[in-house]
C-alpha positions as MATLAB code, in Angstrom:
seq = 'XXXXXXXXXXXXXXXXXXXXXXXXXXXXXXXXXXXXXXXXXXXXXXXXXXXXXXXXXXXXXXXXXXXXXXXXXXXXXXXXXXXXXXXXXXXXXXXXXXXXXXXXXXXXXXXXXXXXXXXXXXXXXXXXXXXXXXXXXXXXXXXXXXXXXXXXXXXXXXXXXXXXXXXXXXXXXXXXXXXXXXXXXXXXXXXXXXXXXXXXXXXXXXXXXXXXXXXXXXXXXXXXXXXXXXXXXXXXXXXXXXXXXXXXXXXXXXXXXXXXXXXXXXXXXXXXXXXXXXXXXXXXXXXXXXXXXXXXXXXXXXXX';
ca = [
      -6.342    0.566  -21.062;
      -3.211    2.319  -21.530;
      -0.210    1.781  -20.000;
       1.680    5.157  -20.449;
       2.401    7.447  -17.601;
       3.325   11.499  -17.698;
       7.031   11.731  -17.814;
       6.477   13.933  -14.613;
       5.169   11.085  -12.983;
       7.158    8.702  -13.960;
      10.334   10.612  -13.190;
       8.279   10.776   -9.704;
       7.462    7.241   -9.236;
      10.892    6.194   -9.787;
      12.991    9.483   -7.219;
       9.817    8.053   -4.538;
      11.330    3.839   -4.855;
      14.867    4.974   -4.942;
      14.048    7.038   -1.572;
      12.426    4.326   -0.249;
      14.436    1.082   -1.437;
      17.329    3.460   -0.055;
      15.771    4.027    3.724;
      15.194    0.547    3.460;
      17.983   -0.940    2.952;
      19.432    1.281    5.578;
      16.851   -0.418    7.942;
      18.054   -3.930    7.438;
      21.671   -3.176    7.844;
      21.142   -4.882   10.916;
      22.685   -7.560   12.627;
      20.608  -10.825   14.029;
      21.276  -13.939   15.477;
      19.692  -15.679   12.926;
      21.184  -15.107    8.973;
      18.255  -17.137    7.628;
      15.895  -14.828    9.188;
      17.628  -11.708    8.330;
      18.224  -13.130    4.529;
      14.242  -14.102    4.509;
      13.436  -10.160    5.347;
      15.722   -8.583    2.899;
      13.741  -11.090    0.427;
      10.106  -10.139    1.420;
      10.880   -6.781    1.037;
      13.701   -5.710   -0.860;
      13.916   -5.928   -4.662;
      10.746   -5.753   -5.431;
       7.252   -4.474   -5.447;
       5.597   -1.523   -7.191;
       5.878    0.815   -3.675;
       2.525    2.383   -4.655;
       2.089    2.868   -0.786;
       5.749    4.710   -0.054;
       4.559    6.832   -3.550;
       1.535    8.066   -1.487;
       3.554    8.730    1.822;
       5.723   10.954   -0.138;
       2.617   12.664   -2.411;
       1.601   13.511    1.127;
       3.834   14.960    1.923;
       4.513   17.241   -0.757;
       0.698   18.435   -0.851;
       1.100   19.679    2.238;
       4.410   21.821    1.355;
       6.712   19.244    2.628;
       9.820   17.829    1.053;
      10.209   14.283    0.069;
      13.111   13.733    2.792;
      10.405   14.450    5.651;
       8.673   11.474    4.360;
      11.408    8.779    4.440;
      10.203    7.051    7.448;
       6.944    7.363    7.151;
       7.677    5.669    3.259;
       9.772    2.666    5.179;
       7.328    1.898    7.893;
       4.190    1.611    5.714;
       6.259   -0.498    3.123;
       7.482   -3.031    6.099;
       3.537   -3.127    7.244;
       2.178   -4.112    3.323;
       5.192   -6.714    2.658;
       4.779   -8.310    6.048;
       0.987   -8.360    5.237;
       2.058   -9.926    1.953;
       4.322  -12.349    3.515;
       1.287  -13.870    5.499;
      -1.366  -13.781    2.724;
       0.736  -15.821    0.373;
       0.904  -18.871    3.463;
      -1.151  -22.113    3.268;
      -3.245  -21.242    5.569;
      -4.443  -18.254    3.923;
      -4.441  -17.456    0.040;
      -2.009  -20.055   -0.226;
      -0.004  -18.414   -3.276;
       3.327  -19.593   -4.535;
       4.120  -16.769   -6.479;
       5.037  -12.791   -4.903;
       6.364   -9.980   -7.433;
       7.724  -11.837   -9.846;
       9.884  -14.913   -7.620;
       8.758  -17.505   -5.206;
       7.072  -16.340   -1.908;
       8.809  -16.478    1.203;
       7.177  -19.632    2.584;
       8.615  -21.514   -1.070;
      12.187  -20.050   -1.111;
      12.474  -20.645    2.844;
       9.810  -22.720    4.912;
       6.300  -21.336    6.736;
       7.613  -21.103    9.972;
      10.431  -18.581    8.306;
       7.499  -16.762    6.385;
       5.841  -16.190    9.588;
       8.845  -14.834   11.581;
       9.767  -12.897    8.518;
       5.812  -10.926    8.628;
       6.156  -10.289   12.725;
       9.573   -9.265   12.356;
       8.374   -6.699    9.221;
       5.419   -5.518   11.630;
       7.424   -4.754   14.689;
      10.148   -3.221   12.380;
       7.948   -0.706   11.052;
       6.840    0.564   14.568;
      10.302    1.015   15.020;
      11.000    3.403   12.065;
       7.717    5.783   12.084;
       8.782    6.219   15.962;
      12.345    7.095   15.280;
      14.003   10.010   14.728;
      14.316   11.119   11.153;
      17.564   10.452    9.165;
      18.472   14.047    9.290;
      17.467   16.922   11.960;
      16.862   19.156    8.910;
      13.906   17.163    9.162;
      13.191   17.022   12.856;
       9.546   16.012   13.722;
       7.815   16.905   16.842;
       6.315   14.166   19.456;
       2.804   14.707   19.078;
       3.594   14.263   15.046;
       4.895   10.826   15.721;
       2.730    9.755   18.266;
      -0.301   10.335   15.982;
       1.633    8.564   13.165;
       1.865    5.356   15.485;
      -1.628    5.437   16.370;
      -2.578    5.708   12.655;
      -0.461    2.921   11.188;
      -1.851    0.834   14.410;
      -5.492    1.237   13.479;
      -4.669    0.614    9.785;
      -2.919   -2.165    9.742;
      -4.907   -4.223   13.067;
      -8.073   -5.503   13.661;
      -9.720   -2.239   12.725;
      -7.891   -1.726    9.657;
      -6.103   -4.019    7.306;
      -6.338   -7.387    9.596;
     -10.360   -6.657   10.226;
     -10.079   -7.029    6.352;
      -8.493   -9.626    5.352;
     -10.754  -11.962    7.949;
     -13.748  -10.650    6.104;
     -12.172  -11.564    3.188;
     -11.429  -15.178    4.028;
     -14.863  -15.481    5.366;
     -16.118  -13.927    2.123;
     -14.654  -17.548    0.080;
     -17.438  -19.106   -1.843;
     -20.208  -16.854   -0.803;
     -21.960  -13.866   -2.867;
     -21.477  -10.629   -1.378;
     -23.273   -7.166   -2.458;
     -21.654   -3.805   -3.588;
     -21.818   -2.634   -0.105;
     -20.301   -5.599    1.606;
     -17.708   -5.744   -1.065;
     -17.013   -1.829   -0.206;
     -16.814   -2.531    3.815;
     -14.264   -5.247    3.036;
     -11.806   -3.667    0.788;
     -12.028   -0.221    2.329;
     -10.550   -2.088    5.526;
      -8.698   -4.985    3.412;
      -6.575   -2.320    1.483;
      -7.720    0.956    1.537;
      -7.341    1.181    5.694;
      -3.187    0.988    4.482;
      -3.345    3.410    1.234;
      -5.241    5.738    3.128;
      -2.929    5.540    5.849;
       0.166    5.912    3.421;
      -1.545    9.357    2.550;
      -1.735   10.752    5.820;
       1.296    9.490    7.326;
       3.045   11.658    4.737;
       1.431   14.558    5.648;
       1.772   14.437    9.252;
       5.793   14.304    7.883;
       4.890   18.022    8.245;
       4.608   19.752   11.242;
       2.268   22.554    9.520;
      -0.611   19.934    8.037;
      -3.863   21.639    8.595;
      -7.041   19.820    9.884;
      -8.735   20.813    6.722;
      -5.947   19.125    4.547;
      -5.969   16.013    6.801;
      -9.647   15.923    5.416;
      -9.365   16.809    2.352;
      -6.475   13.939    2.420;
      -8.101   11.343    3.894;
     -11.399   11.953    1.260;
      -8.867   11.366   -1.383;
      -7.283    8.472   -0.708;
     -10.918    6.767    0.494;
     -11.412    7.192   -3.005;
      -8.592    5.787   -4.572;
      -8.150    2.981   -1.922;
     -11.388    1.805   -3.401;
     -10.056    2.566   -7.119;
      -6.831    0.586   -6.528;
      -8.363   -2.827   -5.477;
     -11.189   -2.243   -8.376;
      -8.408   -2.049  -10.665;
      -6.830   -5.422   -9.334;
      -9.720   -6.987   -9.676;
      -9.871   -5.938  -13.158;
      -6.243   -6.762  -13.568;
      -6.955  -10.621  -12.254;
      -9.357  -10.923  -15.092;
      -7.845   -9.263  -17.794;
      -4.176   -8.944  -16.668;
      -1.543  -11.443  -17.091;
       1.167  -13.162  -14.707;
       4.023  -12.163  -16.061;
       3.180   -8.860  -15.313;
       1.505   -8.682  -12.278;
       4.061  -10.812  -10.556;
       1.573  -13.047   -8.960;
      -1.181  -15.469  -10.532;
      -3.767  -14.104  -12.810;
      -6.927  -15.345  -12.193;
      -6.330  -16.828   -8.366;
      -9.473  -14.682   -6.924;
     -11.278  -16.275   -9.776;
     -10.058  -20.251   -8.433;
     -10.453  -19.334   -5.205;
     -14.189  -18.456   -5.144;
     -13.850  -15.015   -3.896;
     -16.027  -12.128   -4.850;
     -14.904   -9.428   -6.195;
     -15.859   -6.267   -7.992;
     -15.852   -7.770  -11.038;
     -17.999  -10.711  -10.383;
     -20.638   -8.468   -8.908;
     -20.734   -5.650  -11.100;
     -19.435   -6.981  -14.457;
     -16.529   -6.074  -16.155;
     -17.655   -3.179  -18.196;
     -19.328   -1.522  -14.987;
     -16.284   -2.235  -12.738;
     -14.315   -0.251  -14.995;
     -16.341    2.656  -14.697;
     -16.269    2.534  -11.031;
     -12.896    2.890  -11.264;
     -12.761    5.848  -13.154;
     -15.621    6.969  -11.061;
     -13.825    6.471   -8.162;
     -10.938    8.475   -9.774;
     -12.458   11.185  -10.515;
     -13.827   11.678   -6.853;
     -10.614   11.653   -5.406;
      -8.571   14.450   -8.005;
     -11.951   16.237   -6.818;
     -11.206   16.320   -3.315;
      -7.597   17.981   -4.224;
      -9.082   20.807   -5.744;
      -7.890   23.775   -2.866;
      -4.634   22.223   -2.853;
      -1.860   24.008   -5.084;
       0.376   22.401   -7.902;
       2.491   20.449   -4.885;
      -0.306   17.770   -5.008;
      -0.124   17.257   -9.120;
       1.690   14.081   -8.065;
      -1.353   12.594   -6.168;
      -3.621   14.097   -8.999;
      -1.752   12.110  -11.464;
      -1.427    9.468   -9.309;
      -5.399    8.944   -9.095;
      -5.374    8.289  -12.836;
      -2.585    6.222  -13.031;
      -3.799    3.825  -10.601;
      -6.823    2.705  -12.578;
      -4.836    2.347  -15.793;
      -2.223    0.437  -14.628;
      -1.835   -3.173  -15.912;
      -0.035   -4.501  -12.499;
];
């Protein structure tokens, strides 16, 4: 696998974090009564992290004809929602992980009753931001807009989303699962988010079309799946130093994943497969969505 990535892109990826660590920071600029729980947020979520999910909000966006300021919030909110769902993965009681991008996680460099404050303050945070006015009025979005944006980061990050997820896949420990079970889990474990990432940027635009919202949401189905086959690849064959968080832990915890059902060889091609399908489902959209094109290839060549 290679590692390079278009200059394009890469001059992409990088604008899309400096946006987003940028509308972040703003965010936390905020004052608390407690310091330990306002210095355990700014940890969780700041200085760090690939912001694959902010990259999407933005490649939304810009599909539809948007700019990338129109995305800013949208970028923030579904950033707070995957490093408070990070926060509470790496606790004891549930994947029990020690290590988060590269440094300690939050329950090591503070205590579990911090790391647990730290994820509900990140959730209710995020709410906070889609629902707000943007930055600038150059960029004013209309109720209904943000209304549906609420209701779509609700359903993909609760019980029928992202949550629903994650308790199939702590039920899934030990046990062997099929393709299709595997699909249901990590279409709702992380896809429920990335697709959400997708269309949040695009409702950043008042003009989005139904059609593109389709043709949208039929992309990033396809590369939600790509993205965790490519982890699981990446646990096998990747190492910790650069994914920032234990090779091999799916592998000592017992947990099926693509690559222990399908092999190594065909998981790889799944991803590709997977891909593939989603550039597809761009193809009426103009040069603006190159990014998310690009994207779709990156994803499954990545090595973190």
């Amino acid at each position: 696998m290679s590692t390079s990535k278009p200059l394009q892109l890469d001059e992409f990826l990088k604008q899309c974090r400096r946006r987003v660590d940028q509308r972040l920071g703003v965010a936390l600029e905020i004052e608390i009564a407690s310091a330990t729980l306002l210095e355990a947020i700014r940890y969780a979520c700041l200085g760090g992290g690939k912001r694959i999910r902010p990259v999407l909000a933005y490649g939304g966006a810009l599909a539809v004809g948007g700019e990338l300021a129109a995305a800013d919030n949208a970028a923030a909110a579904i950033e707070l929602i995957h490093s408070y769902s990070l926060v509470h993965d790496d606790l004891p009681a549930m994947d029990n992980d020690d290590l988060r991008r590269g440094k300690p996680s939050v329950h090591k460099a503070f205590d579990e009753a911090t790391a647990i404050l730290v994820g509900d303050a990140l959730q209710s945070m995020a709410f906070q931001i889609i629902s707000a006015d943007p930055v600038t009025q150059k960029n004013a979005l209309g109720a209904n807009n943000r209304l549906a944006m609420v209701q779509l980061l609700s359903q993909a990050a609760g019980a029928t989303g992202m949550v629903g997820g994650q308790s199939l896949d702590f039920e899934a420990v030990g046990l062997k699962l099929n393709i299709q079970q595997l699909e249901q889990m990590h279409s709702l474990k992380t896809g429920a988010l990335i697709r959400c990432a997708v269309l949040l940027g695009s409702l950043s635009c008042e003009s989005t079309s139904d059609s593109q919202m389709t043709a949208l949401a039929a992309y990033a189905d396809n590369i939600g799946l790509a993205f965790q086959v490519q982890d699981d690849i990446l646990d096998v064959v990747g190492d910790t130093s650069q994914l920032g968080k234990p090779q091999g832990s799916d592998r000592d915890k017992n947990k099926p994943t693509y690559v222990s059902v399908l092999g190594l060889d065909e998981a790889k091609a799944l991803a590709n497969s997977l891909s593939d399908k989603a550039i597809a489902a761009l193809q009426k959209f103009p040069a603006n969505a190159d990014p998310l094109r690009e994207l779709a290839t990156f994803l499954v060549s990545r090595w973190h």
